[in-house]
N, C-alpha and C positions, 0 to 999 in steps of 0.2 A: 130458469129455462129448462125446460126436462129434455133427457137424452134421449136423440136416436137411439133408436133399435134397429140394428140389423137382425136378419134370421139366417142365421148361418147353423147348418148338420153339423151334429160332433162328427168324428171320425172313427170308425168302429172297435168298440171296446171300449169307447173313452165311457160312454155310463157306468159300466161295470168297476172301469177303474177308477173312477170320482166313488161311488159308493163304497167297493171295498176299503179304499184309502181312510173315508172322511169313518167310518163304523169301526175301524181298526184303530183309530184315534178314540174313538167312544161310542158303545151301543147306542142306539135312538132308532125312533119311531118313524114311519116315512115321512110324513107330515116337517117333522123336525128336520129332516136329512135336507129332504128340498130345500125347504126356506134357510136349512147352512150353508148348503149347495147356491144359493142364491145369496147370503149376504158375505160369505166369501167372496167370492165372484164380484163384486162390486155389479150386481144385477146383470152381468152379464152373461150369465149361464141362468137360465129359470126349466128348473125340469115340469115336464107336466105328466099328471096321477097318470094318463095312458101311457106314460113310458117309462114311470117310473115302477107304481106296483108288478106289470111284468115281468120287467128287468129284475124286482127283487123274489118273484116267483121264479122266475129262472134259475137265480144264483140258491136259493134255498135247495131246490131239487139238485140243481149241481152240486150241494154239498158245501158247498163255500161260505154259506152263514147258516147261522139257524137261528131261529126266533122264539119269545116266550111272551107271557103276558105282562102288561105293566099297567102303569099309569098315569095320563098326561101331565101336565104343570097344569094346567082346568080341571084336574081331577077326573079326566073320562079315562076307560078304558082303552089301553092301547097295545098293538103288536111290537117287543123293541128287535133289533134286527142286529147280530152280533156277530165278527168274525169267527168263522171258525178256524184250526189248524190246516188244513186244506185249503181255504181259503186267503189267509198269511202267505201259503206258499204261493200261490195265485197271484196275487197281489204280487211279489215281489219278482215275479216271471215278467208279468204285463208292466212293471215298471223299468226293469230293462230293458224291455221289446221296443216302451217309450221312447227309455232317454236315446237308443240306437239311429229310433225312425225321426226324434226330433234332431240329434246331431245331423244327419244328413239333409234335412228339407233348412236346417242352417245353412249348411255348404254352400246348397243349391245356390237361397237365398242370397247368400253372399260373395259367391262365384263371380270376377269379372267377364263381361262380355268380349268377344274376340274381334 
């Protein structure tokens, strides 16, 4: 029986911070990133190329990764996407800003009613 899909928005920043996280784990290509991004997820995060290559044009010119040439597991040519030191710091900001705003939306969550 194949699973629903719902189509629910990330929350902003959450791209940024799945990419820097999963590339600070280990360089890779976007191609790659997604479909880890995806079988992570147990399919339930699927990034699409329109929202991915920008996001990683963004974070490049931001400075937070940089890129060089490589080469796929099929042998093709590919861009691989790396953290940089700027980037580490990044990441480790937006990951406290997370765990902050997810302790609280738990609270909420679990708040009794009056």
């Amino acid at each position: 029986m194949p699973k629903e899909r719902e189509s629910r928005d990330l929350f902003p920043g959450a791209l940024e911070l799945m990419i820097l996280q999963t590339l600070y784990r280990k360089p890779m290509h976007g191609y790659a990133l997604a479909q880890y991004i995806k079988a992570v997820s147990d399919e339930l995060l699927q990034i699409e190329e329109g929202s991915l290559y920008p996001a990683l044009q963004r974070m490049l010119k931001a400075g937070w990764l940089e890129s060089e040439r490589g080469m796929s597991a099929r042998n093709r040519p590919v861009r691989v996407f790396r953290v940089t030191v700027a980037g580490a710091k990044r990441l480790e900001a937006e990951m406290s800003s997370f765990e902050k705003m997810f302790a609280g939306i738990q609270r909420v969550l679990g708040a009794e009613t009056a």
